[in-house]
Wavefront OBJ file of the C-alpha trace (Angstrom):
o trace
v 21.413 122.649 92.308
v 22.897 122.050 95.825
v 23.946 118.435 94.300
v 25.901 119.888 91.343
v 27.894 122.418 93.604
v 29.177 119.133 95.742
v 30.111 117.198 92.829
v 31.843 120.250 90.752
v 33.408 120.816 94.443
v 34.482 117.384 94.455
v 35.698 116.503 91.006
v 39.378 117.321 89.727
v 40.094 120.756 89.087
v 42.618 121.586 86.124
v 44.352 124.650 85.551
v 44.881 125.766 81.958
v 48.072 127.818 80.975
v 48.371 129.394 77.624
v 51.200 131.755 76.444
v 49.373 135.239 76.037
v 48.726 135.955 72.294
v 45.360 135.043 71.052
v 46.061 132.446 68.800
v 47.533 130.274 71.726
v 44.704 131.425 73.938
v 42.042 129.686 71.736
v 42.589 126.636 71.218
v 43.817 125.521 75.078
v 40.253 127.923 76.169
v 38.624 125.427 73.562
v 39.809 122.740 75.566
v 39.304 124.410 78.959
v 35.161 124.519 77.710
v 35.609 120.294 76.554
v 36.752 119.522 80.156
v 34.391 121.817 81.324
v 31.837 119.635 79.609
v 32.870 116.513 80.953
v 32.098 117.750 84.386
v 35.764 118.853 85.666
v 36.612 121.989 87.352
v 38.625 124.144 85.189
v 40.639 127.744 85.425
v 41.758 129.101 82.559
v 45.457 131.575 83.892
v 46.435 133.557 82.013
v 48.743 136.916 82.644
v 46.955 140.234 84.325
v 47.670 142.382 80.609
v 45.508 139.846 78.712
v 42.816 139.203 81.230
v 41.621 142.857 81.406
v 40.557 141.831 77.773
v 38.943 138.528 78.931
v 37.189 138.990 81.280
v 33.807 140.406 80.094
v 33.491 138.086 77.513
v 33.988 135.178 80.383
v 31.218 136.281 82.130
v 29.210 133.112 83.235
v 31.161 130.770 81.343
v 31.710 127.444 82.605
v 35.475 128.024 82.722
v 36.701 130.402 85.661
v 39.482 133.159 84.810
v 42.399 133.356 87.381
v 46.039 135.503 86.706
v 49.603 135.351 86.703
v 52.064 138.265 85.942
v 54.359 138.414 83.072
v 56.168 141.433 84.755
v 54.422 143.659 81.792
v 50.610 144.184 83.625
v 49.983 147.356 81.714
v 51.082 146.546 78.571
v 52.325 143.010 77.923
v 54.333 141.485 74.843
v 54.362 145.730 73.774
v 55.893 147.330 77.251
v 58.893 144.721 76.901
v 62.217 146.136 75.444
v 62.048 143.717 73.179
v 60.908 139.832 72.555
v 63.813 138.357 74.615
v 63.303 140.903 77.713
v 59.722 139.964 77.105
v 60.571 136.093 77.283
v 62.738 136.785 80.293
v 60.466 138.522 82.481
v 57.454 135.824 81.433
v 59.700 133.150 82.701
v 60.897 134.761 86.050
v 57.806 135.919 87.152
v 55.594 134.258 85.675
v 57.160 131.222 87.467
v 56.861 132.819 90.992
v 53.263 133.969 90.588
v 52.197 130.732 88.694
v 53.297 129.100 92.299
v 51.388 131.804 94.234
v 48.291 131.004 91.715
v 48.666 127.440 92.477
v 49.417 127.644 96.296
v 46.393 130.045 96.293
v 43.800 127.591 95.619
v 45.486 124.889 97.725
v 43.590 126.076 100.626
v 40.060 126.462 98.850
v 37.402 123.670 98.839
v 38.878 122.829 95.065
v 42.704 122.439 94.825
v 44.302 122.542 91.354
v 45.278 118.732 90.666
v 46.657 119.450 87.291
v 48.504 121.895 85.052
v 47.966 121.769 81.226
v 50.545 124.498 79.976
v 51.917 125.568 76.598
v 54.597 124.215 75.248
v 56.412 127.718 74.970
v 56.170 127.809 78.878
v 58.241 125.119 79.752
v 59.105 126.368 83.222
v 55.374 125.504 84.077
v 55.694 122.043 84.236
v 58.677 122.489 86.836
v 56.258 124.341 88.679
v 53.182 122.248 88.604
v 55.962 119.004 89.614
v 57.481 120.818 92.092
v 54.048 121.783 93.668
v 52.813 118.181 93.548
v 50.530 118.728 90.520
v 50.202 116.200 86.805
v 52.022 118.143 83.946
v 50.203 118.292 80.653
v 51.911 119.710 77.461
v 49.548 120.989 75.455
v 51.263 121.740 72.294
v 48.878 124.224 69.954
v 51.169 123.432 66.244
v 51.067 120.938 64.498
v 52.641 117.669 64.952
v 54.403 118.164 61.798
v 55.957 121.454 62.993
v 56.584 119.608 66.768
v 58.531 116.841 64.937
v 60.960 119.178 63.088
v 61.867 121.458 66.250
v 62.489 117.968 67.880
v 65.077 117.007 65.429
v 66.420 119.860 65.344
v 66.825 119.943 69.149
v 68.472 116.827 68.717
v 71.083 117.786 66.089
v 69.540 115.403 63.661
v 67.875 118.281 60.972
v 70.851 120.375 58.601
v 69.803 122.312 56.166
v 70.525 121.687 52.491
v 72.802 123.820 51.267
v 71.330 123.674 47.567
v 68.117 125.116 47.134
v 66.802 122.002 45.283
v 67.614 119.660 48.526
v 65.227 117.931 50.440
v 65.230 116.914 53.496
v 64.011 113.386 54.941
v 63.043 113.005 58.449
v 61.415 110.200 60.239
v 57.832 110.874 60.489
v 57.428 113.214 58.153
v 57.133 113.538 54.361
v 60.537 114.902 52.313
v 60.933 118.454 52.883
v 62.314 120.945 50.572
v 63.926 124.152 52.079
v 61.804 126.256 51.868
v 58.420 123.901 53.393
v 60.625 124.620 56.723
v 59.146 126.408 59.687
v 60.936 130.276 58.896
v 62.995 129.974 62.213
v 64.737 126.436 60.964
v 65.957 128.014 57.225
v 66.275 131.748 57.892
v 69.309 130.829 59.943
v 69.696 133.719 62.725
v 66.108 134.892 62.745
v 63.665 135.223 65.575
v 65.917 133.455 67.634
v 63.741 134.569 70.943
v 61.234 132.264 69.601
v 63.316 129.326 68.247
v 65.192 129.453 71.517
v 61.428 128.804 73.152
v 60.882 125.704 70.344
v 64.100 124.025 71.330
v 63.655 124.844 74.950
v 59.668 122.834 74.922
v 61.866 119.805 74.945
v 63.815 119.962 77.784
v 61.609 118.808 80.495
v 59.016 117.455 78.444
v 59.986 113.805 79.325
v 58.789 114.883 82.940
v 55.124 115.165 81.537
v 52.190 113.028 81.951
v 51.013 113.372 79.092
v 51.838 115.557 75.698
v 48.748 116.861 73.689
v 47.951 118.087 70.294
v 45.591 119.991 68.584
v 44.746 117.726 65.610
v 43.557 114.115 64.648
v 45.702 111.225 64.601
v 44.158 110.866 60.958
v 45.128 114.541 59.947
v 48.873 113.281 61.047
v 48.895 109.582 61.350
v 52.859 108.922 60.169
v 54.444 111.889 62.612
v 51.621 111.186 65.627
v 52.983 107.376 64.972
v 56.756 108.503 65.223
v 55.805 110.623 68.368
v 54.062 108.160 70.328
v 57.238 106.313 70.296
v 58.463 109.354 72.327
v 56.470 110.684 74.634
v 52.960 109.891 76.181
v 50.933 111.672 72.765
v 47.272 111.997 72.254
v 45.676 113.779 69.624
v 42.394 115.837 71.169
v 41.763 118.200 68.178
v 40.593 119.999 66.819
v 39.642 122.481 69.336
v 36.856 124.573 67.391
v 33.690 125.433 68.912
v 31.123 122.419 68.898
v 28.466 124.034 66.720
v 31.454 124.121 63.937
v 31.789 120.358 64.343
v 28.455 119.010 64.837
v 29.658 117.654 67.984
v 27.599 117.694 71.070
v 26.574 119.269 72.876
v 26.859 122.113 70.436
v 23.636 124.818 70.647
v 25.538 126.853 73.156
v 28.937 126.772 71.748
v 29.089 129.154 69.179
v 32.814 130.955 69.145
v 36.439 130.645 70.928
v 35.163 132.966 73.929
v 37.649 135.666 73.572
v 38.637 137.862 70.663
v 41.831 140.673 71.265
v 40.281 142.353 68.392
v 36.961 144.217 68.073
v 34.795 142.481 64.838
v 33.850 144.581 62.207
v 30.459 146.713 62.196
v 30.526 145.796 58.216
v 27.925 143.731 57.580
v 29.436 141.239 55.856
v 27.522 137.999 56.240
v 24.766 140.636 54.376
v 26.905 140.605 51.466
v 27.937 136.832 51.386
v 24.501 136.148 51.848
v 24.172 138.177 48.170
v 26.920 135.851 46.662
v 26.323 132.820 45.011
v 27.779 129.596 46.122
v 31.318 128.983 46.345
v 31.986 131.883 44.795
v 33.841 134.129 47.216
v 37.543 133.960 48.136
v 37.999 134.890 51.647
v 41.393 136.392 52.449
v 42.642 137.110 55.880
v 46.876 136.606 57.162
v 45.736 136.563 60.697
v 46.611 138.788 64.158
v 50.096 139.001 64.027
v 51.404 138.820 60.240
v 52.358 142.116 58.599
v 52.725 142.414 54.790
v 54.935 145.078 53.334
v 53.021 147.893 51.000
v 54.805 146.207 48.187
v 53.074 142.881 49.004
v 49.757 144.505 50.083
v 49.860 145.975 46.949
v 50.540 142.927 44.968
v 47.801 141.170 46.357
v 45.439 143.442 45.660
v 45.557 143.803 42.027
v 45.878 140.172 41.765
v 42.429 139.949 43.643
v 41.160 142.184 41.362
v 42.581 141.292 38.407
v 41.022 137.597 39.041
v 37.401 138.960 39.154
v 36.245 136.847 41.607
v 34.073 138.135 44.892
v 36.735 138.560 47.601
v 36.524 139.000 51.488
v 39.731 140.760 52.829
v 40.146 141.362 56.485
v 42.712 144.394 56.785
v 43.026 145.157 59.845
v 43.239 149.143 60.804
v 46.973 149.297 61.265
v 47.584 147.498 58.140
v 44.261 149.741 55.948
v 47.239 152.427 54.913
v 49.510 149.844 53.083
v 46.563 149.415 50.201
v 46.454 151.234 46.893
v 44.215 154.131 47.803
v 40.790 153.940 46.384
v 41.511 150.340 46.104
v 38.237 149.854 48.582
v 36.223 152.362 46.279
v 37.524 150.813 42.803
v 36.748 147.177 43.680
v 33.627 147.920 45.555
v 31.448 145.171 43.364
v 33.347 142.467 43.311
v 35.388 142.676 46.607
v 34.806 144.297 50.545
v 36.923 144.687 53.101
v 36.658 144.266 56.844
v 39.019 145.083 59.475
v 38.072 141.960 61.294
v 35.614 138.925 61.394
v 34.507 135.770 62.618
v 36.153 133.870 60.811
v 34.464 130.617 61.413
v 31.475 132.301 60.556
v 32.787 133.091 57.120
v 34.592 129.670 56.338
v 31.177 127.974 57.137
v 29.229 129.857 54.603
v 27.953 128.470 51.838
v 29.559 131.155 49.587
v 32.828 130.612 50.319
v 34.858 128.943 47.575
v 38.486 129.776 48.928
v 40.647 130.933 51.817
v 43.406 132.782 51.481
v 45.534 132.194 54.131
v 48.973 132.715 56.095
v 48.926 128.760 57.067
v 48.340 129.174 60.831
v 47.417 126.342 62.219
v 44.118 127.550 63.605
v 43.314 129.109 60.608
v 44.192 125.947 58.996
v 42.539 123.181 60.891
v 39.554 125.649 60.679
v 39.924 125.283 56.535
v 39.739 121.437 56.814
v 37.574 121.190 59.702
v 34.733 123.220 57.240
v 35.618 121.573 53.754
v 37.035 125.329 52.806
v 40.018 124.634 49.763
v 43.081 126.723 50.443
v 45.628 129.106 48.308
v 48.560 129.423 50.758
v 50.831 132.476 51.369
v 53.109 131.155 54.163
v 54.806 133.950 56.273
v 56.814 132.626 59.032
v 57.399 130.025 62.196
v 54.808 126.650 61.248
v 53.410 127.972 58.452
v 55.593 127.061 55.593
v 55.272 123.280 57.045
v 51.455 123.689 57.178
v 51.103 125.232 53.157
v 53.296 121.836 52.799
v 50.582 119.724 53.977
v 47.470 121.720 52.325
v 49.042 121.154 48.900
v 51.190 117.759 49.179
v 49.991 115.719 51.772
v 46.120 116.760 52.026
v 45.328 118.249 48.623
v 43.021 120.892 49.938
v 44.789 123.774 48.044
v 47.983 125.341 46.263
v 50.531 127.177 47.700
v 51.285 130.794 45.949
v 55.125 131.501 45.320
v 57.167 134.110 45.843
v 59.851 135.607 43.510
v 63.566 136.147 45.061
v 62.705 138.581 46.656
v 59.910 137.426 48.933
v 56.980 138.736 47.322
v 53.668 136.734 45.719
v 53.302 138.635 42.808
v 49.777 139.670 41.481
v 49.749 137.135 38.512
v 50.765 134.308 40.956
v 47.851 135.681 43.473
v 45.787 135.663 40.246
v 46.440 131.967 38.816
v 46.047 130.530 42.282
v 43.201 132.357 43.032
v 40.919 131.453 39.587
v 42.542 128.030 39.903
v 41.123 126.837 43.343
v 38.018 128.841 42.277
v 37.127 127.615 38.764
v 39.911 125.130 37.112
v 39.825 121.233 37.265
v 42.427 120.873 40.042
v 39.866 123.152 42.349
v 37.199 120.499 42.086
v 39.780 117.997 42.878
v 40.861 120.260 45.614
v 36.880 120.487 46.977
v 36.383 117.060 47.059
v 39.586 116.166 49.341
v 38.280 119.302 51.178
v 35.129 117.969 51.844
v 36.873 114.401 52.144
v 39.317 115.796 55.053
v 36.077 117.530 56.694
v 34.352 114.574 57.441
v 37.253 112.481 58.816
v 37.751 115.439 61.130
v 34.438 115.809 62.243
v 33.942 112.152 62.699
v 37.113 112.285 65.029
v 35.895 114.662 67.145
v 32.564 113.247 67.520
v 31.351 110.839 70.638
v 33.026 107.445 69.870
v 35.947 109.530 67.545
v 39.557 109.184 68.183
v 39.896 112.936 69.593
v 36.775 112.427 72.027
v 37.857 108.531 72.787
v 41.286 110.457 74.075
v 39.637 113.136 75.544
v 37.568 110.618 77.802
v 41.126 108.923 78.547
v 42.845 112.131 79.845
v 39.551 112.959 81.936
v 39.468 109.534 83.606
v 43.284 109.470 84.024
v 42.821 112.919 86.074
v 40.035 111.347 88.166
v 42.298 108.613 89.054
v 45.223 110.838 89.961
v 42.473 112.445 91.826
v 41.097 109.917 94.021
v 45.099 108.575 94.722
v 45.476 112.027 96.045
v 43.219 112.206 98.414
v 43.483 108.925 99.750
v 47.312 109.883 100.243
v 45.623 112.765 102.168
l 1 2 3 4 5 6 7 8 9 10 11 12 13 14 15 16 17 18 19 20 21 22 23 24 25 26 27 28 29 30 31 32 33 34 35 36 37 38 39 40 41 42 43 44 45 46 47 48 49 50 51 52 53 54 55 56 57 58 59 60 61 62 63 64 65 66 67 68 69 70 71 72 73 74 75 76 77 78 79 80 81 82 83 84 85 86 87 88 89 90 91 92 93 94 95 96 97 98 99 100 101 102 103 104 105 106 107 108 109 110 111 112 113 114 115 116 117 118 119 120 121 122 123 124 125 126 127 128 129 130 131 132 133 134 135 136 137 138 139 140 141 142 143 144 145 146 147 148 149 150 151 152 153 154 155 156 157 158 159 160 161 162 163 164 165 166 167 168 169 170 171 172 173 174 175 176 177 178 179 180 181 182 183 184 185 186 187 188 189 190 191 192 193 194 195 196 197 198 199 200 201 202 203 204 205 206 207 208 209 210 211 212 213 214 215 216 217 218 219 220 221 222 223 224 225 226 227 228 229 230 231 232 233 234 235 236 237 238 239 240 241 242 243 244 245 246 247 248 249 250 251 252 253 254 255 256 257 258 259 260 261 262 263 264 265 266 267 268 269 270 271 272 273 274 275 276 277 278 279 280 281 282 283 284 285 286 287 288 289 290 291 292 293 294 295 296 297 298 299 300 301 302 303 304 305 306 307 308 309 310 311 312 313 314 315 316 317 318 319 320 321 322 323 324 325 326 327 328 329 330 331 332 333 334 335 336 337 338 339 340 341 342 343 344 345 346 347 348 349 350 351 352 353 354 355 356 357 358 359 360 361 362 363 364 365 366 367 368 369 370 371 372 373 374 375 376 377 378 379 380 381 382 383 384 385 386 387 388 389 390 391 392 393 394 395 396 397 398 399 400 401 402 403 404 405 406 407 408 409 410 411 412 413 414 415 416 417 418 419 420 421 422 423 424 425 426 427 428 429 430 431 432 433 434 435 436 437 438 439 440 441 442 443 444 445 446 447 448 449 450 451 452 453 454 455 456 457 458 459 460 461 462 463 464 465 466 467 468 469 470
């Protein structure tokens, strides 16, 4: 035991910086746990608001927890005026108290000797320079999504005027309008966030290296065009082991931190009543918010298909359904305010997800052989639903009408298509196609894990230089 403290003392100790909503947190935690692994020390920062929620489910995990301010400690992203306040305050003090983190340790027996930040906190790599420390952008999109923001930041991406134009960019496949992230064609909106996409790039030639959630098989052309850029390396995906079949895998069984309470429901009960591949899970993630109009929509098309459906409402969104809709549809369908999801896309009733195209959610899809129906909402995921149907043929992407909204026929056809038509078993078998390449990636001797080892012996390198500079 004694012998393990001295060489966890002694290896290189990396400090992992995710921006503070949960579907950032994840992944980069994910990754925290396969450095962890590999025998590095590792701190997962993240700001005071967020860790009050982290912390008991940390307990005794091989990654430590350590805090920075946002300026918002007793409410976060919600006490902010609004998302550019929110942005401004993360930046200025999250940059001062980032330092303090860092200067902090530099006195302990275990220094930091790298930062691996988020891409939306670009100021963190001028930190970690400044303070003598390897920069690592961890970037938690996809490359696909990266690519565009990049020629966009480079004045290189206009958007057709016609809506029957396509785009072509290097790297990536043609691109109608409306397969664009939300915040590239809905000129004007979100701009606090696209202002944070263009903004990843202007330091990031100052990194070490630049890393992304995926496979270089997922994305082989735009990981190709990328490389060309910056120093790239696929590590993904970051799911827990056990979801993988990657070693060592008993232990590691979830993400390690969930914002939202799971469900008392006792759903994997009723899935375990289904039979196989007959259930069409449906779930738009933590952030999305559908109108009552497209609530409704969705739920008579799920009904109206008369397949066994999974919905995760969560409680402030439970008011926007038809009422009685629970009641009504009772013996085909139940609905949950929340889930683990990977425990639901592994089961061997699921036929479908029904999903807003975030990436997590996404790479979760392929990662289990789960076919897709797509309902895009905004940012990535009109780029991802792109891929799912086009690129990977793992699902069909539901369209709206003019005015935004997936109408319950559409919800229908797409539904009872992936489900039960021809194209579905086409659909299964890239599914389950796409799930082994993945898995074989991330497996000892995989691209993802032959990277992984890179970065890790790159770090002990630095390392050592350090401290005989020291």
């Amino acid at each position: 035991m004694e012998s393990e403290k001295k060489e966890n003392i002694s290896a290189p100790h990396v400090l992992v910086l995710p921006f503070p909503v949960q579907g950032h947190i994840n992944p980069m935690l994910q990754f925290a746990k396969r450095l962890a692994s590999r025998g590095l020390s590792v701190t997962l920062g993240t700001t005071i608001f967020y860790s009050k929620n982290m912390r008991a489910q940390m307990t005794g995990g091989s990654v430590r927890l350590d805090t920075i301010s946002d300026g918002y400690d007793e409410g976060g992203f919600l006490e902010a005026e609004d998302p550019k306040a929110y942005h401004h305050g993360l930046e200025e003090v999250g940059s001062r108290t980032l330092a303090e983190l860092i200067e902090k340790y530099k006195g302990s027996v275990s220094p930091f000797t790298c930062l691996v930040y988020d891409t939306s906190l670009h100021w963190a790599l001028n930190v970690a320079k400044e303070l003598g420390l390897m920069g690592i952008a961890f970037y938690t999109q996809s490359c696909a999504a990266f690519a565009i923001y990049y020629h966009l930041s480079e004045g290189r991406l206009t958007v057709p005027s016609e809506e029957g134009g396509t785009l072509s960019l290097q790297g990536l496949p043609p691109l109608a309008i409306v397969d664009l992230p939300s915040l590239v064609f809905e000129v004007g909106s979100y701009q606090p966030v696209l202002s944070l996409k263009i903004k990843q790039f202007c330091n990031l030639d100052k990194a070490d290296w630049v890393l992304f959630n995926t496979t270089e098989e997922l994305e082989n052309e735009v990981v190709s065009f990328l490389k060309g850029l910056w120093p790239v390396k696929t590590i993904g995906p970051t799911l827990p082991f056990m979801y993988l079949d990657a070693s060592p895998g008993e232990e590691d069984k979830d993400y390690g931190f969930n914002y939202y309470k799971p469900s008392s429901t006792k759903y994997v009960e009723w899935l375990d009543s289904k039979p196989v591949g007959s259930v069409a899970y449906v779930s738009f993630g933590s952030i999305a918010a559908m109108t009552e109009q497209q609530m409704e929509e969705l739920a008579w098309g799920l009904s109206e298909s008369h397949v066994y459906f999974l919905w995760v409402v969560r409680a402030s969104e439970q008011q926007k359904l038809p009422k009685k809709f629970a009641e009504n549809t009772k013996e085909k369908g139940l609905i949950v305010t929340w889930c683990n999801q990977l425990q639901v896309l592994a089961h061997a009733a699921l036929g479908c997800f029904v999903t807003h195209c975030g990436w997590n959610s996404v790479l979760e899809a392929l990662s289990l052989g789960v076919p897709m129906v797509g309902i895009p909402q905004w940012t990535d995921q009109p780029t991802n639903a792109k891929y799912v149907e086009d690129v990977w043929g793992v699902g069909v992407r539901a369209r709206a009408d003019k005015k935004g909204i997936v109408g319950r026929e559409e919800m229908k056809m797409c539904v009872t298509q992936v489900l039960e038509g021809m194209r579905g078993k086409e659909m299964q078998t890239n599914a389950c196609k796409w799930r082994d390449v993945i898995k074989g990636a991330a497996r000892e001797g995989g691209s993802s894990v032959k990277n992984i080892e890179d970065f890790v012996e790159a770090l002990m390198n630095y390392s050592i230089e350090r401290k005989r500079e020291h």
